[in-house]
VEXKOL-811624 format. One record per residue: residue in three letters; x, y, z of N, C-alpha, C in turn. Coordinates in pm, 1 decimal. Layout:
! VEXKOL-811624
REC  resn     neast    nnorth       nup    caeast   canorth      caup     ceast    cnorth       cup
REC   ALA         X         Y         Z         X         Y         Z         X         Y         Z
...
//
This chain:
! VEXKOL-811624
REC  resn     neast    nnorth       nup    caeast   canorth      caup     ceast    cnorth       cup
REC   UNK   18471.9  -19751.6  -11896.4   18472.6  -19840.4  -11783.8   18559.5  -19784.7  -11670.5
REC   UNK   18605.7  -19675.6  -11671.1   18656.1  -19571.7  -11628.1   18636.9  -19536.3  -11440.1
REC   UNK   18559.2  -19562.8  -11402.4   18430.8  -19476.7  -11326.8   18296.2  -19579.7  -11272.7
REC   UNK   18391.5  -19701.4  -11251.6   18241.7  -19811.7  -11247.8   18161.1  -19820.5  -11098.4
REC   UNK   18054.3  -19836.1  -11085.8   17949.4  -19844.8  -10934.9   18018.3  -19967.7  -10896.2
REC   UNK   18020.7  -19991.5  -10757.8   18007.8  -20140.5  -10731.5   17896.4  -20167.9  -10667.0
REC   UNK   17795.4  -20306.5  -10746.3   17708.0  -20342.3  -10669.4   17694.1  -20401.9  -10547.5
REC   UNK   17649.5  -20430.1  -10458.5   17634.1  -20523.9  -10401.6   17673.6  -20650.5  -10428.0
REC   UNK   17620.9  -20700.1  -10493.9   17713.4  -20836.5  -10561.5   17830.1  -20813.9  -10581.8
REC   UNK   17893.9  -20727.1  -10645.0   18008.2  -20730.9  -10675.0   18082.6  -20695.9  -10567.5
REC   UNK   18086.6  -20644.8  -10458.9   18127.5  -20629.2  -10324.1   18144.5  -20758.5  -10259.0
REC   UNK   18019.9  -20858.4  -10254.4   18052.8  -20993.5  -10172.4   18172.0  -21057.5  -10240.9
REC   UNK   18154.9  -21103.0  -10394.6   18201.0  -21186.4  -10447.6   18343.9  -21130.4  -10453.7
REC   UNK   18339.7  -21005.7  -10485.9   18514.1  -20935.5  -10509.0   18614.6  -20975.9  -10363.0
REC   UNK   18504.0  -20965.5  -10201.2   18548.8  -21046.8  -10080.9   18576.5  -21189.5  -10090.2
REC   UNK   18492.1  -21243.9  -10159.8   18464.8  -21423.1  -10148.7   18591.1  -21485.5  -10242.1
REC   UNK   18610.5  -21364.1  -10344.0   18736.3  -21434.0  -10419.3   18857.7  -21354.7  -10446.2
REC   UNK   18871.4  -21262.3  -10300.9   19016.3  -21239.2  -10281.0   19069.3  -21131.1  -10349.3
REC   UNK   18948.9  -21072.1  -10396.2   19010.4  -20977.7  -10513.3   18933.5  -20785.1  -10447.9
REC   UNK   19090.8  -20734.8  -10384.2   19057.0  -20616.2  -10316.0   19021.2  -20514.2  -10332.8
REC   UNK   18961.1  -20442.4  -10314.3   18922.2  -20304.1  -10411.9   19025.2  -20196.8  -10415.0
REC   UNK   19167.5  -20253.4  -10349.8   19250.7  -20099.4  -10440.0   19317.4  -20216.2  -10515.2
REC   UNK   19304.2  -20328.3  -10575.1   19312.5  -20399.2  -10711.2   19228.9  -20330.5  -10844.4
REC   UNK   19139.8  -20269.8  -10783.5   19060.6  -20236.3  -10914.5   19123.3  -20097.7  -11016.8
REC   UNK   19164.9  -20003.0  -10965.0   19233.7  -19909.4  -11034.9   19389.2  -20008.0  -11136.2
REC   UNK   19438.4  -20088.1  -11054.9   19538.4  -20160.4  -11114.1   19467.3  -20234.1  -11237.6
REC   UNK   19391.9  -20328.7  -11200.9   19337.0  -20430.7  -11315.2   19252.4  -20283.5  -11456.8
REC   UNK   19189.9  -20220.7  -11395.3   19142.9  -20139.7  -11476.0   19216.6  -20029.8  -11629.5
REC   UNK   19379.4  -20042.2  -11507.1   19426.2  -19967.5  -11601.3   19592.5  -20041.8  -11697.5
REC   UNK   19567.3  -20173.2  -11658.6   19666.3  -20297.6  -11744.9   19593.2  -20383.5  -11845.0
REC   UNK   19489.1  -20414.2  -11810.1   19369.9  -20527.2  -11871.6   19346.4  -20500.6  -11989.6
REC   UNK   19340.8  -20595.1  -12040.0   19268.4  -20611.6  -12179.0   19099.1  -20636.8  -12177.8
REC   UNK   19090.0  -20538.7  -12255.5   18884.1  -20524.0  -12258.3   18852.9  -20666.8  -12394.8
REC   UNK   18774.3  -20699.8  -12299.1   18700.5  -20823.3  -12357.1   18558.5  -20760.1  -12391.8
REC   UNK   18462.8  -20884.6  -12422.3   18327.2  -20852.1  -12464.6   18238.8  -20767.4  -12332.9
REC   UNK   18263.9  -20869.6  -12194.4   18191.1  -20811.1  -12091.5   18263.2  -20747.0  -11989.4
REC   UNK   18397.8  -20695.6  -12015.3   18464.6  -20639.4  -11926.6   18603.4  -20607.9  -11954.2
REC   UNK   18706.1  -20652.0  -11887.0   18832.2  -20620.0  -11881.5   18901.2  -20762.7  -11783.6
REC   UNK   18991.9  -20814.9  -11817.1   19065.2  -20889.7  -11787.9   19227.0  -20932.1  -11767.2
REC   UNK   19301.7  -20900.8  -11699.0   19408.7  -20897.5  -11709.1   19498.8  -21038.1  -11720.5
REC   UNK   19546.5  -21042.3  -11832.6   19571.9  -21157.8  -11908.8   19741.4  -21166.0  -11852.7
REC   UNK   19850.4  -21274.5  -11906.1   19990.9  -21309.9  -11869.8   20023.6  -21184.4  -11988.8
REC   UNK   19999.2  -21176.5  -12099.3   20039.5  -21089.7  -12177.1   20024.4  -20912.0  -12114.5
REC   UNK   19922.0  -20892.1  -12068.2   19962.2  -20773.0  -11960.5   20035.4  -20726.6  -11872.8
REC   UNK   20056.3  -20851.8  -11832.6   20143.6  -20804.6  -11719.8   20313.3  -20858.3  -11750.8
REC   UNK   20351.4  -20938.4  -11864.8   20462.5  -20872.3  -11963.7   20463.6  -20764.7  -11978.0
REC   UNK   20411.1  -20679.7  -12023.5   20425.0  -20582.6  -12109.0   20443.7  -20492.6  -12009.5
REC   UNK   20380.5  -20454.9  -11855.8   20416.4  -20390.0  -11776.5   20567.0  -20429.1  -11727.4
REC   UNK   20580.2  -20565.9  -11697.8   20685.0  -20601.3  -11663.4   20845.6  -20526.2  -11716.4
REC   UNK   20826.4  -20568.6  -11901.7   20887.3  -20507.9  -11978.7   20910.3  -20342.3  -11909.0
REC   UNK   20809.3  -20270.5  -11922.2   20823.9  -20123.6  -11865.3   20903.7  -20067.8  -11772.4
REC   UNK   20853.4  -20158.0  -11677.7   20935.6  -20142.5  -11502.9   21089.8  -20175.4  -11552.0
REC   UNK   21135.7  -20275.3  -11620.8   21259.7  -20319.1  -11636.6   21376.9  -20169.7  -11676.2
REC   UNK   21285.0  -20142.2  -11811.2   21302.1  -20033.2  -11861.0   21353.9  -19899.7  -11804.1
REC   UNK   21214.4  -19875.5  -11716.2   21235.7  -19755.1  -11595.1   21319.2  -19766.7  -11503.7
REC   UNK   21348.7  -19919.1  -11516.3   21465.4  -19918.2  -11394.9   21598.7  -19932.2  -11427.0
REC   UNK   21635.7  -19983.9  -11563.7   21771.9  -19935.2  -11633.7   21766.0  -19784.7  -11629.1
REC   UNK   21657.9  -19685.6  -11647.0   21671.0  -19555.3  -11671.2   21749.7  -19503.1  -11523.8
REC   UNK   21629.5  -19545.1  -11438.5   21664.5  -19502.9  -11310.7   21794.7  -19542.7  -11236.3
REC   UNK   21870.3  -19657.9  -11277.0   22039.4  -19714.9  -11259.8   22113.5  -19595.1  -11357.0
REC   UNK   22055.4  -19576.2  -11429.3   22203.0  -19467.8  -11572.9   22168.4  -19324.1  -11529.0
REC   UNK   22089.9  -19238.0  -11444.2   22090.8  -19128.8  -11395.3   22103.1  -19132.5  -11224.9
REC   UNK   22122.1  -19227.6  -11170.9   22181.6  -19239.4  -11063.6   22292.2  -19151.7  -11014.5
REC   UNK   22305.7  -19033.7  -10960.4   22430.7  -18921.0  -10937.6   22460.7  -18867.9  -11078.5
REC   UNK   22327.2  -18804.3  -11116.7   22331.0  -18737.9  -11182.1   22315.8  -18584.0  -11102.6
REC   UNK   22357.7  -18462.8  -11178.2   22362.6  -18363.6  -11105.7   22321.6  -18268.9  -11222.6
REC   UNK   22201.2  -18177.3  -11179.2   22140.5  -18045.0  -11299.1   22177.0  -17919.6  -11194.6
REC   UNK   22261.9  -17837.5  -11240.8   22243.9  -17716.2  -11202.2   22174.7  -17615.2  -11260.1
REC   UNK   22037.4  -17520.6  -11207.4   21963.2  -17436.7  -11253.9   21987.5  -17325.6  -11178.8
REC   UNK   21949.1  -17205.4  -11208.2   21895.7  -17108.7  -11144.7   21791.9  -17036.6  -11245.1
REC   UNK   21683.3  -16953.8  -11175.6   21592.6  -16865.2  -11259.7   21513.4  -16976.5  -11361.5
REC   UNK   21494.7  -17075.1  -11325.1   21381.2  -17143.5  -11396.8   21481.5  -17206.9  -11528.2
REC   UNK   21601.4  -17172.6  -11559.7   21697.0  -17253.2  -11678.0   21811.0  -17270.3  -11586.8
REC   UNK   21777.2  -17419.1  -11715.1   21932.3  -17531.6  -11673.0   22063.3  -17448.5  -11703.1
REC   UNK   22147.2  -17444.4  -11615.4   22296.2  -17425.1  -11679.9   22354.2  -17548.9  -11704.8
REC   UNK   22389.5  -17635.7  -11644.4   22467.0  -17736.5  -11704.9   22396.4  -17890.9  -11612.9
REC   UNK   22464.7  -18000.7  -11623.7   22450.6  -18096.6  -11575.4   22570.7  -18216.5  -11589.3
REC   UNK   22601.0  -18266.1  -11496.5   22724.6  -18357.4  -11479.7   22687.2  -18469.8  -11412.0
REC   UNK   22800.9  -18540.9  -11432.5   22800.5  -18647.0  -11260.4   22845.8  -18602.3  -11184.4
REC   UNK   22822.1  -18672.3  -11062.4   22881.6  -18552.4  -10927.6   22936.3  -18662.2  -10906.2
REC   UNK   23058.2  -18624.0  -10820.3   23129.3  -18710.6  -10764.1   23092.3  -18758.7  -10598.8
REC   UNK   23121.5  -18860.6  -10503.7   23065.2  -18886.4  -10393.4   23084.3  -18762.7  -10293.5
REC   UNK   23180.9  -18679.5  -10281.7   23178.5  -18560.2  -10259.7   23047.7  -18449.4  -10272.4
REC   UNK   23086.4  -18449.4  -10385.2   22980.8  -18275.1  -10459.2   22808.8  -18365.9  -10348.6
REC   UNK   22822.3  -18494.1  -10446.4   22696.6  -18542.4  -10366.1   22657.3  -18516.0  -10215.0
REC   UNK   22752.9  -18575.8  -10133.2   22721.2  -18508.5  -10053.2   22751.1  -18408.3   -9988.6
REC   UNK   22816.7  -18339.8  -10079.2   22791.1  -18163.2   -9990.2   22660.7  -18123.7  -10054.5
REC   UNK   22602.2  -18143.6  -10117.9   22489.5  -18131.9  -10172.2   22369.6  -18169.5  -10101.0
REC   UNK   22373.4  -18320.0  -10050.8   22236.2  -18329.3   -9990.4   22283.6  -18279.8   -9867.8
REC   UNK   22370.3  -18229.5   -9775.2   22396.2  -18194.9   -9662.8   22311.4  -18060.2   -9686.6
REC   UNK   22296.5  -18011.9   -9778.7   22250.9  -17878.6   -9796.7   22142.3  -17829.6   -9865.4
REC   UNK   22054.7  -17981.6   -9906.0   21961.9  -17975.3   -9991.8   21840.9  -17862.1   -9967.6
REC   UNK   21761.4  -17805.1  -10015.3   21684.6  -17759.4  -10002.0   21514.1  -17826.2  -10003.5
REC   UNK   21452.4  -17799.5   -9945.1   21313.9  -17852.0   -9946.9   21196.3  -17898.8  -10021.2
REC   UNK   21253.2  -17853.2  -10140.9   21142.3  -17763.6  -10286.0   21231.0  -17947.7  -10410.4
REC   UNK   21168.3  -17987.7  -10466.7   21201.0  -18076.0  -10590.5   21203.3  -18029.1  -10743.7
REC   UNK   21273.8  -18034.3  -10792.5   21217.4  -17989.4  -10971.8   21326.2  -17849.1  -10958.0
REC   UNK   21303.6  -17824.8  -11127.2   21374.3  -17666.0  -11112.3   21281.9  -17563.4  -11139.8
//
């Protein structure tokens, strides 16, 4: 269900009841598959909920975190202090990742 046409019908009615077509990659890929489709139930969108919470404790506990690499390997990694930080982005380079 991957890859679906939209008919005609399903174009008016998806207008008539509010439901947008960059909704459809979302509902498509949270929903629970029923007999004639996919439906995104309160229990789906827990479970995403749950996730985001998750990713976002992750994303609070590496907050000024600092990896030093060169040549494609890590040498070390620390916290930086508000300093190192910003002499760092004062000097960031353009490129993301190591």
């Amino acid at each position: 269900m991957s890859d679906l046409q939209q008919t005609q019908h399903a174009i008016v009615r998806m207008a008539q009841r509010g439901i947008q077509p960059d909704d459809l990659p979302w509902i498509m890929a949270i929903a629970t598959e029923v007999p004639d489709g996919l439906m995104v139930t309160n229990k789906d969108i827990a479970e995403i909920e749950r996730h985001l919470k998750a990713f976002t404790r992750c994303l609070r506990h590496i907050n000024g975190k600092l990896l030093i690499a060169r040549d494609g390997a890590l040498i070390t990694a620390y916290h930086a202090t508000k300093r190192q930080a910003s002499t760092r982005l004062r000097t960031r380079t353009k490129t993301r990742g190591l």
